[in-house]
N, C-alpha and C positions, 0 to 999 in steps of 0.2 A: 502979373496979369494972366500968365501962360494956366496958373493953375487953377485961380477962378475961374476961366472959363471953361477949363476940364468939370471943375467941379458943375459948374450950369449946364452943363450938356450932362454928367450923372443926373441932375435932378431931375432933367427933364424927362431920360430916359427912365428913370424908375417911377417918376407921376403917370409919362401918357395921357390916356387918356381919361378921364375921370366915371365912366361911364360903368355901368356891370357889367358888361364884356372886359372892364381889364383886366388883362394879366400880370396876379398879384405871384411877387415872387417868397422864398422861405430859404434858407440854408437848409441844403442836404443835412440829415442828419441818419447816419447809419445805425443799424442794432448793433453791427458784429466790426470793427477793424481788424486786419490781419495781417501781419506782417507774410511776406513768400519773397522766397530763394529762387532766382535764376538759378537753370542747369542748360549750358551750353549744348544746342542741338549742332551747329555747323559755323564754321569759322574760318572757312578755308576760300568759300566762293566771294570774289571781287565783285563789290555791286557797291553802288551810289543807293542817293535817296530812294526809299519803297514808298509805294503809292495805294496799294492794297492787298490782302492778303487774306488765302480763306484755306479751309482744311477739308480734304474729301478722300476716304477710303485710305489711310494709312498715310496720305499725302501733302506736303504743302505746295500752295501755288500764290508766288511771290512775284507781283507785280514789283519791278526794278530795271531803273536803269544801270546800265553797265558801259555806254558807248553808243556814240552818236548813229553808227549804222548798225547796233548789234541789237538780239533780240529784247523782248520786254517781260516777258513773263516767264518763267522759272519756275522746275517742279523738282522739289527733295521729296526723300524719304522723308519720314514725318518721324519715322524711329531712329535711325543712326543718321539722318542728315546728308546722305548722297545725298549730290544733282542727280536729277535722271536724264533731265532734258532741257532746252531753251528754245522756245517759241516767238516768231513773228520780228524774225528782225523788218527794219524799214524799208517800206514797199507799196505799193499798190496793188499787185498779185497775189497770185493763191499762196496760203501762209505766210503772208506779210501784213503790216499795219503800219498806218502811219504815227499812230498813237493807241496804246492799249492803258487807259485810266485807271480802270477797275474791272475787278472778274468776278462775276457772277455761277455758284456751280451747283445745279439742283441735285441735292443728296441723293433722291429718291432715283432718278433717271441718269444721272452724270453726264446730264449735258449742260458746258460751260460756255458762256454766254459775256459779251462785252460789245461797247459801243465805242467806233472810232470816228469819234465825230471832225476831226478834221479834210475828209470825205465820206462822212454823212451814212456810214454803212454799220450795218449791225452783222459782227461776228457770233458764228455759234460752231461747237464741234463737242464728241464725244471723248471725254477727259478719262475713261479707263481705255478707248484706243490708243491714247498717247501714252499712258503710265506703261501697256504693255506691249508700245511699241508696233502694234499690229492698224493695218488699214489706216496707215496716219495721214496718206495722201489724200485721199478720200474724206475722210472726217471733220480734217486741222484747218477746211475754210468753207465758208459759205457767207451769204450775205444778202439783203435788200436793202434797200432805199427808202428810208423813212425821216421823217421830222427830227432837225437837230437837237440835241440834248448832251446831257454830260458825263449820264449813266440809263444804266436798262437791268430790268430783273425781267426773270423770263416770268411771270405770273402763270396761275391756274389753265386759264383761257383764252390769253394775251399777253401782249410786252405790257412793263409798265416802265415809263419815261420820266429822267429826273429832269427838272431845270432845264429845260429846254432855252436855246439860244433865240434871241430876239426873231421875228415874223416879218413879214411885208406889211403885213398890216399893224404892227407895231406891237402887238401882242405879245409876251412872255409867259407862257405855260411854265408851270410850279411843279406838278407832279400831275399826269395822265397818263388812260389806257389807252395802247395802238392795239386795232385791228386792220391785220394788211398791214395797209401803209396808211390809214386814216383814226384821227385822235377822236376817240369815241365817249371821252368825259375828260376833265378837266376839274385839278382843284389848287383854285389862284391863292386861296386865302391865305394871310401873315397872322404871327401873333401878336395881339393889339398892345402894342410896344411902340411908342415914339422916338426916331431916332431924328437929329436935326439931319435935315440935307434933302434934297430931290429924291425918290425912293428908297431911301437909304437900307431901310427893313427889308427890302427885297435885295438889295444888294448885297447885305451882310449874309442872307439866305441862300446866295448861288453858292457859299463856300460852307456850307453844313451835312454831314455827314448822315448819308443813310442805309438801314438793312433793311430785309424779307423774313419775317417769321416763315422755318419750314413750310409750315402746312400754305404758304404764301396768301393767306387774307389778312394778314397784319402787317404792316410798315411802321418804322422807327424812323423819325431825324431828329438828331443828335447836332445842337449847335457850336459851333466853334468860336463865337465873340459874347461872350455870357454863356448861361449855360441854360438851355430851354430843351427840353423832351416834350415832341409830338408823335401822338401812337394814330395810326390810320387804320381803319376796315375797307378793307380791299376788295370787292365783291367783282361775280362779273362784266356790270356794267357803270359799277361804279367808285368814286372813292368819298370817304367821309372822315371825319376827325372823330376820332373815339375819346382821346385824354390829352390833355395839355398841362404839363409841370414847369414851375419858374423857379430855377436855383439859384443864379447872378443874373443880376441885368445887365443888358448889354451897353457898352459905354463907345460909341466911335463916331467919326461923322463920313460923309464921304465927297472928294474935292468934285471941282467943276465939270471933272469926268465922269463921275458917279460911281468913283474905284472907291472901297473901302480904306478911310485913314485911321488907325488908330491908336488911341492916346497916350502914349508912355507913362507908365508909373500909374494908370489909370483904368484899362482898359485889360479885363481879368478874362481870362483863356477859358473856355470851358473844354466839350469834348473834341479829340482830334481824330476818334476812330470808334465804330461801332459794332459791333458784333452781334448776331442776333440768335440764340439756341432757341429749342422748344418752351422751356420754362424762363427764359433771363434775357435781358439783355447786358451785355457786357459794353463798356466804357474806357477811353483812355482819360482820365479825366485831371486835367493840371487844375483849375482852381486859383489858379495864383496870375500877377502881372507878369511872370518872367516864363515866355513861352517852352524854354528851353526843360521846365522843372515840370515834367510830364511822366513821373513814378505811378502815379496812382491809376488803378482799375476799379472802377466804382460800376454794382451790378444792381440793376431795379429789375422789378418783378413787369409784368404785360401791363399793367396799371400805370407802370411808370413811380411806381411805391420804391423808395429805398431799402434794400438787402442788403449789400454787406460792400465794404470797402476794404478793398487790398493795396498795400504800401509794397512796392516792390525795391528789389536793389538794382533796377535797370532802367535806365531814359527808355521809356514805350514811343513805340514810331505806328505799326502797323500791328495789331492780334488777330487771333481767330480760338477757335476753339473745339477740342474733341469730346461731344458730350459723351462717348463710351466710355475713353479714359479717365475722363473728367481731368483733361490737360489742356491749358492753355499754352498757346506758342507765342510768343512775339518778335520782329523783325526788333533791333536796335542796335548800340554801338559800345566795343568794350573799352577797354583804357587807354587804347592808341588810336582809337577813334575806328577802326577798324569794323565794318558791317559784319555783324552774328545773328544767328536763330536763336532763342533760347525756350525755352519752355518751362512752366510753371505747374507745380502740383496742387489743386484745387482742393481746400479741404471738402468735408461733404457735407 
């Protein structure tokens, strides 16, 4: 009985809605496969689960826990894999965070940016004072009071705000621009995809992964229960859906609390992290029921078009990438289970 109804809730989620707004899906289909070789960046630093992870001037900055009062974020060399430093253990004061989710680091300026939404503040400070150790007291905190959310990109002319946490007014913002400390657009809309349960689409959606193209008028998310690419135009007053790609459909429901439940042996993983360069977006992309089997990097063009898919020899946790070197890094774990950096040679 258990799998018939796995199977009626597949159906229903790949019918939807029957309308021409639905969102019809297709199997990824790559030009190019490739196979790439991990080469061990660092394997010395003690760290738990990573949570995000981005590359700036020779640097990596590795969002990790390590211990319940120690810092969150973590900066190597990006070439031989020194620590340089550890930032924000738990706190409410200056250079402290009660949670640091994700880090945001504008290439252009290097100033690096995170929201610590379980006091509601937005952190920002300048990421080459820290790398060279200079004016770090000064820099390493600051902060306003803004509408809760789960992440923040520093945009053109404004924050932009992910998934923001429920409202008094009962509201849930998807993705908007702050000015100040006031939400000056708003964009609620889901992909026309039916999932049984109370909002379910939206719920499935708080746990989907997003970047900022450079030049930051482009947004990516990247889903993690199926697998759906939405590319956004970011402008400065507003935001708009530009492409929408369907690769698996999403198969899960959600209980009486409106938590995401999903279907064993049924319910197929898409991406679990998203990377965004000038030309690509990069992908951690499993594809399969067994969440654990997360080898693959599958890369689309700003269209959301399939480029080329890489098979690696490492469980992918967290990426990023150096478009000079044309190197990719990843957080993951080697034979003893033990947290590594490792990095990848990108053909061209």
């Amino acid at each position: 009985m258990k799998r018939i109804i796995s199977y009626l809730l597949f159906a229903l989620a790949v019918m939807g809605c029957s309308n021409k707004n639905e969102l019809l899906f297709a199997d990824a289909v790559f030009p190019e496969i490739i196979d790439l070789k991990g080469e061990v960046v660092e394997d010395t630093f003690i760290m738990g689960t990573c949570y995000d992870m981005e590359y700036y001037n020779h640097t990596l900055w590795v969002v990790g826990y390590i211990g319940e009062e120690e810092e969150d974020l973590h900066v190597f060399d990006a070439n031989t894999g020194r620590h340089i430093k550890s930032l924000y253990p738990k706190g409410r004061g200056t250079g402290e965070a009660i949670d640091v989710p994700h880090i945001n680091i504008d290439k252009q300026t290097g100033r690096a940016t995170f929201y610590d939404y379980n006091v509601n503040r937005i952190h920002y400070f300048q990421a080459d004072s820290v790398i060279m150790h200079n004016e770090i007291d000064i820099h390493l905190h600051s902060s306003l009071d803004t509408i809760g959310m789960s992440q923040i990109f520093l945009g053109k002319e404004n924050y932009i705000g992910i998934s923001g946490v429920r409202q008094p007014d009962g509201k849930c913002p998807r993705i908007f621009l702050i000015e100040h400390d006031s939400i000056i657009n708003e964009y609620n809309d889901l992909p026309n995809i039916y999932i049984p349960g109370k909002n379910s689409v939206r719920a499935g959606y708080m746990f989907a992964n997003y970047a900022l193209h450079p030049s930051k008028t482009k947004l990516i998310c990247a889903s993690i229960y199926g697998a759906t690419l939405e590319i956004f135009n970011i402008q400065a007053k507003q935001i708009t859906l530009d492409t929408i790609r369907g690769f698996i459909p999403p198969v899960y429901s959600t209980n009486k609390h409106g938590h995401v439940e999903i279907l064993p042996g049924e319910t197929i993983f898409g991406f679990f992290d998203v990377y965004a360069t000038n030309d690509f977006i990069y992908t951690i992309y499993c594809a399969n029921t067994d969440v654990k089997k997360k080898y693959q990097i599958a890369v689309f063009d700003w269209k959301g078009n399939e480029y080329r898919l890489y098979k690696t020899d490492y469980p992918l946790e967290c990426i990023c990438v150096d478009e000079q070197s044309n190197q990719l890094y990843a957080t993951t774990v080697n034979q003893k289970g033990e947290k590594i950096i490792v990095k990848f040679k990108l053909p061209e």
